[in-house]
C-alpha positions in Angstrom: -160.1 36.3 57.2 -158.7 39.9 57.3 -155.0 39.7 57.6 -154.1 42.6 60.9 -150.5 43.6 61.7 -149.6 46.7 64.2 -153.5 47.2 64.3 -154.2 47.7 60.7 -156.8 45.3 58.8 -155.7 44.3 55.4 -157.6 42.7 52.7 -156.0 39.3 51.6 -156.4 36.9 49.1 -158.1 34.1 50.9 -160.8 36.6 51.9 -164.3 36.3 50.1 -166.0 38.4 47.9 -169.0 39.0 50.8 -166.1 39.7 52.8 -164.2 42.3 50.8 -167.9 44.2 49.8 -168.5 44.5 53.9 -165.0 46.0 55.0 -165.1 48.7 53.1 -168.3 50.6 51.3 -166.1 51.9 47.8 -164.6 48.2 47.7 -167.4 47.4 44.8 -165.9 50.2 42.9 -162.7 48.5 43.1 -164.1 45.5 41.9 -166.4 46.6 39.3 -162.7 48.9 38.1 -161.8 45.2 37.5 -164.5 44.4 35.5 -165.9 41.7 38.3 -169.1 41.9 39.4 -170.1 45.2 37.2 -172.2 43.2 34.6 -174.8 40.2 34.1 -172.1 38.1 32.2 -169.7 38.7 34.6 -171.1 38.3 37.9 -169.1 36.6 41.0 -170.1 34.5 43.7 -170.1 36.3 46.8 -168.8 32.8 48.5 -165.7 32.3 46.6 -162.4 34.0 47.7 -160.7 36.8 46.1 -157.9 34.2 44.9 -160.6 31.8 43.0 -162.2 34.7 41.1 -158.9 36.2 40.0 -158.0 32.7 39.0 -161.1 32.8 37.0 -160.8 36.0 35.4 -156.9 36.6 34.9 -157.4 39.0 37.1 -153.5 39.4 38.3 -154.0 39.1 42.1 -151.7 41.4 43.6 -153.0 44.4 41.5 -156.3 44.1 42.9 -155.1 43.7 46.3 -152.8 46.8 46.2 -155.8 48.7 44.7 -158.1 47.5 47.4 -155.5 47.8 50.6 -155.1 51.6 49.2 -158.6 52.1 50.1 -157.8 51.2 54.0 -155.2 53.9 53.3 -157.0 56.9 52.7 
């Protein structure tokens, strides 16, 4: 689930893919900047969590999550 603190939703690592893609409308474009999602060979399951398909992909998770939380920002 979103993480909230002083009224602020963040995205978080135990969140899932379906998740992320409904909070925020460019958060595909972060994903796809990742190369996840963007192509047939490298599509993601919608059901795992952000966590399990960084795992998957070497994805380093805290970069993604900065990039995506900066999204919330603006």
């Amino acid at each position: 689930m979103p993480e909230t603190t002083q009224n602020n939703t963040k995205f978080t690592a135990d969140m899932s893919v379906r998740q992320i893609l409904d909070m925020h409308p460019e958060a595909g474009l972060v994903l796809t900047g990742y190369h996840l999602g963007g192509c047939s060979h490298c599509g993601v399951n919608q059901f795992e969590t952000l966590q399990q398909v960084c795992n998957a992909y070497g994805i380093p998770i805290d970069a993604i999550l900065s990039s995506l939380n900066d999204l919330l920002e603006n």
